[in-house]
C-alpha atoms as one frame of an Amber mdcrd trajectory, in Angstrom:
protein
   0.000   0.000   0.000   1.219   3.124  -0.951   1.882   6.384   1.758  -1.597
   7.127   2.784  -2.147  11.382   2.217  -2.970  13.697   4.781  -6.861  15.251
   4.811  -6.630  18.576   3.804  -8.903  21.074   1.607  -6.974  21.222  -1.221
  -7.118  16.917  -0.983 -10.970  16.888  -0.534 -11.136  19.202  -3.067  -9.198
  17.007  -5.930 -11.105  13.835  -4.607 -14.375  15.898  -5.132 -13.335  16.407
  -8.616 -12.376  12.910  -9.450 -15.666  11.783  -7.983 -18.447  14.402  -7.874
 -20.589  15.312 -10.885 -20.142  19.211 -11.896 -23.264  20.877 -10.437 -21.970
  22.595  -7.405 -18.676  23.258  -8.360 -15.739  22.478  -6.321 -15.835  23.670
  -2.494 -12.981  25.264  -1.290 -13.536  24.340   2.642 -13.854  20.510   3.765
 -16.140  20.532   6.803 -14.721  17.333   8.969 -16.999  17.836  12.624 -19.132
  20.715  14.237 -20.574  21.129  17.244 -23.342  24.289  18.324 -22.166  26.672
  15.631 -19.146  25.678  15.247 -17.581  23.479  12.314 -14.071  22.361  11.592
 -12.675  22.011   8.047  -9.795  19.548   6.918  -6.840  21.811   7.463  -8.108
  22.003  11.022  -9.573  25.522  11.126 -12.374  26.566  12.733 -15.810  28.622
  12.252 -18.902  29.570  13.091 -21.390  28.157  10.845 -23.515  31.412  10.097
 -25.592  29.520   7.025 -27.039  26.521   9.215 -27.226  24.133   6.263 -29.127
  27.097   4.458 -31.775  27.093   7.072 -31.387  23.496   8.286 -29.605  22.665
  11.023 -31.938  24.499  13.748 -30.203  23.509  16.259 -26.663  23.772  15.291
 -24.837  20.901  14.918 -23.944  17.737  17.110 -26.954  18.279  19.314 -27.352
  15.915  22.324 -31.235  15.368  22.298 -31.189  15.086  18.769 -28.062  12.570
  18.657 -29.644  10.549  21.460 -33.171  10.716  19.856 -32.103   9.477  16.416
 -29.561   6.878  18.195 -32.111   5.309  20.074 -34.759   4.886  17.246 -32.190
   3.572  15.140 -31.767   0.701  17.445 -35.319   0.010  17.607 -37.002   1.020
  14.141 -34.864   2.449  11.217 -37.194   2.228   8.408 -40.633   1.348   7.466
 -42.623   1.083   4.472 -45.342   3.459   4.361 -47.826   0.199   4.187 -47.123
   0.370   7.945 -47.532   3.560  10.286 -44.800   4.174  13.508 -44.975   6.556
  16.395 -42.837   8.675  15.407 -44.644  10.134  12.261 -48.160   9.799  13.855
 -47.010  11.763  16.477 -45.062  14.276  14.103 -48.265  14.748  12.246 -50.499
  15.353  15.019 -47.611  18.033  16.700 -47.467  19.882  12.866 -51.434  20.045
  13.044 -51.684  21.633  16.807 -49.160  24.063  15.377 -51.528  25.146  12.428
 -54.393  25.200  14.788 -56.659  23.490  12.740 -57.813  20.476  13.679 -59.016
  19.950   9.771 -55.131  19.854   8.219 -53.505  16.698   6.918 -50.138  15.837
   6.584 -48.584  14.338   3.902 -44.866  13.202   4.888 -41.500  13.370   1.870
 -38.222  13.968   2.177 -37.635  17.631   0.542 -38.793  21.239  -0.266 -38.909
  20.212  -3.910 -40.829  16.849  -2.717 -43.549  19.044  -1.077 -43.713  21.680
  -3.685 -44.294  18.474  -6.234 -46.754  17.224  -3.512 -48.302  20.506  -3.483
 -48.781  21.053  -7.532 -50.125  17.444  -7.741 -52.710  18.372  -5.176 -54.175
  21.240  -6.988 -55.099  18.647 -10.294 -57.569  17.315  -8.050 -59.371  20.597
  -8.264 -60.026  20.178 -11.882 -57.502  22.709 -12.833 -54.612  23.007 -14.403
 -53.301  26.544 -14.445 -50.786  28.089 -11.690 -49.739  31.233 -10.748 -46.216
  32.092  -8.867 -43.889  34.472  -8.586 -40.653  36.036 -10.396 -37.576  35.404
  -8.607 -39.211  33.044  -6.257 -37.580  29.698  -5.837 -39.720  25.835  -5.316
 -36.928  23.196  -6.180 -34.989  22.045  -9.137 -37.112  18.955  -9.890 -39.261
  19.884 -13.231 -42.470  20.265 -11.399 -40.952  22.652  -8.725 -38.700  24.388
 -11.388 -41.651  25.284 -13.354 -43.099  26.687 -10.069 -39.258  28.758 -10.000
 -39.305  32.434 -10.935 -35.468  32.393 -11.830 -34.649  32.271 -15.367 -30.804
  30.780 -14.760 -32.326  28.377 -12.829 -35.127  27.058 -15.780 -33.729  28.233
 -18.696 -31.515  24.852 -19.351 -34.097  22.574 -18.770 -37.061  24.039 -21.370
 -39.242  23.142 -21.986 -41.078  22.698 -18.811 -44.753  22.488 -17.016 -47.160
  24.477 -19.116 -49.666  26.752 -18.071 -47.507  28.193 -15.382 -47.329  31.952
 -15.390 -45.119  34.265 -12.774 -46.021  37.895 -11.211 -44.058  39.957 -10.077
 -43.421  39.235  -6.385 -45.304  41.663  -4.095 -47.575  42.886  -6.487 -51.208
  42.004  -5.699 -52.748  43.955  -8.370 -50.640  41.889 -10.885 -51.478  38.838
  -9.004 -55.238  39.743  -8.929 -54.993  40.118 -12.657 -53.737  36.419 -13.594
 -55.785  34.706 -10.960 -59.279  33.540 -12.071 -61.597  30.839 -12.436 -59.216
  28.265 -14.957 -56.445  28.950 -11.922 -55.585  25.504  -9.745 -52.906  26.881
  -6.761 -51.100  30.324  -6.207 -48.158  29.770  -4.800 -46.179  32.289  -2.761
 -43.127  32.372  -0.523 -44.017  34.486   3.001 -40.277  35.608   2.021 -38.495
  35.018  -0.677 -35.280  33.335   0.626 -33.201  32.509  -2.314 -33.920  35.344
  -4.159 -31.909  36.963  -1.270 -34.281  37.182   1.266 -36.597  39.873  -0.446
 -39.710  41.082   1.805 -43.077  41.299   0.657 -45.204  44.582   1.677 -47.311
  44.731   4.089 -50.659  43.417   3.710 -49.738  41.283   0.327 -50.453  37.763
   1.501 -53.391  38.538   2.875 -54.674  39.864  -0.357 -53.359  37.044  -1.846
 -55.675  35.118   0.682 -58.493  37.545  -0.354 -57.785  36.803  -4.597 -57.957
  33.170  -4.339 -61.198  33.237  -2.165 -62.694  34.828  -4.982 -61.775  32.477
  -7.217 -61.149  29.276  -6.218 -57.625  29.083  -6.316 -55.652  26.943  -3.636
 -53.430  29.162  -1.791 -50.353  27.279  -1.165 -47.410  28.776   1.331 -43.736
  27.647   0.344 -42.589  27.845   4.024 -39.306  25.572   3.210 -36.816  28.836
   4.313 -39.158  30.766   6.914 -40.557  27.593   8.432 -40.005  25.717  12.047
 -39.844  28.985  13.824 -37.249  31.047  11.889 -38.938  34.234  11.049 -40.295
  34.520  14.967 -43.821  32.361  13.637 -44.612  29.159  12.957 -44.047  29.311
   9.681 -43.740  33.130   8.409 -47.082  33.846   7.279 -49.263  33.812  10.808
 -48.754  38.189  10.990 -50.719  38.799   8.098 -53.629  36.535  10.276 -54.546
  34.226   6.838 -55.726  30.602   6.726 -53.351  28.945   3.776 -55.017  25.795
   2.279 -51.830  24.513   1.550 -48.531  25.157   3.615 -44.931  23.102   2.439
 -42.176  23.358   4.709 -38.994  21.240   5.123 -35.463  21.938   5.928 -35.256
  23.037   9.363 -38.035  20.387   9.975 -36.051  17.574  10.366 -33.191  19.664
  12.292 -30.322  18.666   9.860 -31.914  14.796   9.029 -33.894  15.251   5.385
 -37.516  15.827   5.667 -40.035  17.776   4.319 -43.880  18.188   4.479 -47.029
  19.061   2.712 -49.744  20.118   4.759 -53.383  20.636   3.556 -56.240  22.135
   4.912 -59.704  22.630   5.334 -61.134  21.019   1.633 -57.910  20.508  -0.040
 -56.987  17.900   3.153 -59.912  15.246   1.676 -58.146  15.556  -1.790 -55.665
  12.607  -1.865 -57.068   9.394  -1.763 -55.008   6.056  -1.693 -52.884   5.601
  -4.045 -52.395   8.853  -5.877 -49.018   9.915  -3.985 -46.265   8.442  -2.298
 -42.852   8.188  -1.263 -40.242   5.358   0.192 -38.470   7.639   2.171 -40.506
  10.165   3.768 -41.417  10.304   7.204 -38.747   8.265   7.762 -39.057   6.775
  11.493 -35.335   8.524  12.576 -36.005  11.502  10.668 -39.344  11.951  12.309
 -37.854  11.153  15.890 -35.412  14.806  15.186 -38.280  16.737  13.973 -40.324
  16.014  17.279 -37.138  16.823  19.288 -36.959  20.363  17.041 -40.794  21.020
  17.984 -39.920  20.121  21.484 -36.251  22.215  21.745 -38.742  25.479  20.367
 -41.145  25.063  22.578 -39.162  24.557  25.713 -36.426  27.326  24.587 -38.978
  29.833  23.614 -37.181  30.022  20.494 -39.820  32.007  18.640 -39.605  35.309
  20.716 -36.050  34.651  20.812 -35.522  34.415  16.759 -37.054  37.449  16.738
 -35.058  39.175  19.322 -31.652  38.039  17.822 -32.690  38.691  14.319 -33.234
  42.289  15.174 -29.952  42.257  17.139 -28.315  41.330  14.068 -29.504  43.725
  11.629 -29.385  46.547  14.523 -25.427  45.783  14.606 -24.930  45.318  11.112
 -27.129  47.935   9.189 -24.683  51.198   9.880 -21.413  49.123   8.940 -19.393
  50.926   5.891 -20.627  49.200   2.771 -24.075  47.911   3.544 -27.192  49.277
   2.457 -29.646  47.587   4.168 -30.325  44.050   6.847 -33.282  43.148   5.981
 -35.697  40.147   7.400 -37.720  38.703   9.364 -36.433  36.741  12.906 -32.890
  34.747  11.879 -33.485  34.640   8.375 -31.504  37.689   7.279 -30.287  39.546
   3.749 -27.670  41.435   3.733 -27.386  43.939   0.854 -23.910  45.346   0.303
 -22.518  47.905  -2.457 -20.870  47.447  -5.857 -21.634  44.520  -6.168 -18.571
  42.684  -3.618 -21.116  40.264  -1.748 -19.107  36.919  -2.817 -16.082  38.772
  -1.916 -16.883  39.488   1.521 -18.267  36.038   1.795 -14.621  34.908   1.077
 -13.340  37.402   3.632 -15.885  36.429   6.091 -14.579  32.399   5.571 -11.244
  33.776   6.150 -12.189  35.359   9.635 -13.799  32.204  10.441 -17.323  32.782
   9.695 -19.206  30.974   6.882 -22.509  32.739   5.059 -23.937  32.227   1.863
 -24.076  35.489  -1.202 -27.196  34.777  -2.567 -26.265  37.187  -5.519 -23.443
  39.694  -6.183 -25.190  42.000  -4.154 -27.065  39.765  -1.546 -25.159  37.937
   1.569 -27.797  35.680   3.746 -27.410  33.878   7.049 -29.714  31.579   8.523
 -27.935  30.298  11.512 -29.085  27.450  14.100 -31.326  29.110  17.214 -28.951
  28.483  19.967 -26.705  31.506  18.309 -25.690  33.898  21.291 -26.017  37.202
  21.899 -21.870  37.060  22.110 -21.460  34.931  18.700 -23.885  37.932  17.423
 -21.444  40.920  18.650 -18.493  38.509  16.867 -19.644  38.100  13.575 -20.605
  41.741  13.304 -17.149  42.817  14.143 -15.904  40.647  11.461 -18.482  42.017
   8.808 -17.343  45.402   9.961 -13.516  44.250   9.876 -14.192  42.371   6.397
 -15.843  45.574   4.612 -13.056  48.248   6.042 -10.843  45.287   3.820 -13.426
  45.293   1.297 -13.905  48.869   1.045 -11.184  50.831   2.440  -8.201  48.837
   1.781
């Protein structure tokens, strides 16, 4: 055997490339072990982890109750069929409809945002409809069904042709909404903030008109909470200030607190829709998966996470709003988007990486975090010296 080589970044990375398809590029950082916020790479340096899986891992990482929880139903039930129900999921389900507070929602368990979004577009067929409205720059999922949903040309344009009938507003805009929406139309489907699209912020008022549009016309209102769900924004899931009923509300990431699982949850009429044998999945609601989601639900409640979220999101963008170079922090809670000047977002994302603090440019212009809940008010005052250290580089060097 020859000399075995020593892990590095610059190893992982030539691995990656001799193994890895071409999608995602190659990553530059290795990430080896975390724990909380912080990660390790492979040369052995450290950061906090200011992305959170892009909104995933709600709890940071290497959590106890989740370790233990997913440990322990592991060694008694890994995986079913879903010819068979467990514990875990029933009681998932029945947690996910005391948190819509509406006794009349159904859940239907997958694996994905894309998975529920699919869920979600299959749904509205039953109505006897075809036609679906969504937004410009919103995102659903790269699968064809959720990239037709996708309001983000680079994303679609490679992949035309795709779901017909499919038309996209501008985002915010309920007079242009009110326009498409009519009789033929089978689902509107809206994020309660546009994450991907860096974090963009509807105006006041606009989902509950949206709310209002499909009333009058028998459209299915369906909520992409996949980014603002599980408690992120300060809510539930990101919509519940605007005081609307969705009929349909998809959520995932966060849900599963770093494990992969998603949900589509219908309500009132559209929860009778589905009838055997019209939609499945092998995966979803996944025993193990389903035993970290109900620790998540449990780790909110007990923390009080959702006041909190919205305390330390405003923290955040209080701290980081008059720094040299930004021109707004905008969000909701600890889903956040930054928006810089000239156009040197990915550039302070590498400067950020080198001061040991990992966030995501969502654009040339746009950086977003969306870091785990147990974030302190002391890892807050750090990273916003760094941003501030990291644009006098940027800016003033």
């Amino acid at each position: 055997m020859g000399k075995s080589v020593k892990q590095s970044n610059a190893s992982e990375a030539k691995r990656w490339d001799n193994a890895m398809q071409a999608n995602y590029g190659t990553p530059s950082i290795s990430l080896v072990k975390g724990k909380g916020l912080e990660v390790v790479d492979s040369d052995g340096k450290k950061y906090l982890d200011l992305l959170g899986g892009i909104a995933t891992n709600l709890l940071g990482h290497n959590h106890p109750k989740i370790a233990t929880a997913i440990t322990k139903q592991a060694k008694e039930l890994s995986h079913v069929s879903n010819f068979y129900s467990h514990n875990q999921g029933l009681a998932l389900a029945e947690r996910l409809i005391d948190i819509c507070g509406d006794k009349s929602a159904r859940v239907f368990f997958c694996n994905s945002g894309a998975e529920a979004n699919e869920a979600a577009l299959k749904l509205s067929r039953l109505t006897g409809r075809s036609r679906v409205v969504a937004t410009l720059g919103a995102f659903h999922g790269r699968t064809i069904g959720a990239l037709s949903l996708t309001g983000q040309p680079a994303k679609r344009d490679p992949f035309k042709p795709l779901i017909k009938r499919i038309v996209h507003v501008p985002y915010g805009d309920a007079k242009a909404l009110a326009r498409k929406v009519n009789s033929r139309t089978a689902m509107v489907i809206i994020e309660p903030i546009m994450g991907e699209a860096g974090v963009v912020m509807p105006p006041s008022g606009y989902l509950k008109a949206a709310r209002e549009i499909c009333d009058k016309t028998g459209a299915l209102l369906v909520l992409d909470c996949v980014q603002t769900g599980m408690g992120r924004t300060g809510t539930w899931f990101g919509f519940e200030h605007e005081g609307i009923t969705p009929d349909v509300i998809t959520i995932a990431k966060g849900l599963g607190g770093g494990l992969p699982l998603g949900a589509m949850i219908a309500l009132g009429k559209s929860a009778s829709l589905f009838q055997a044998g019209m939609h499945g999945t092998t995966f979803g609601g996944n025993p193990i998966a389903c035993a970290a989601a109900n620790v998540v639900i449990n780790e909110i409640k007990r923390n009080s996470y959702l006041a909190l979220n919205a305390s330390k999101g405003a923290l955040i963008r209080n701290l980081i709003s008059p720094i040299n170079g930004v021109i707004e922090a905008r969000g909701r809670g600890l889903l956040i988007g930054i928006k810089v000047r000239d156009g040197k977002a990915k550039v302070l994302t590498s400067e950020l990486a080198k001061r040991g603090f990992l966030v995501n440019a969502t654009s040339e212009e746009i950086i977003r975090i969306a870091p785990a809940y147990i974030i302190t008010e002391k890892q807050i005052i750090s990273f916003a010296r760094a941003f501030a250290d990291a644009c006098e580089e940027v800016y003033d060097g």
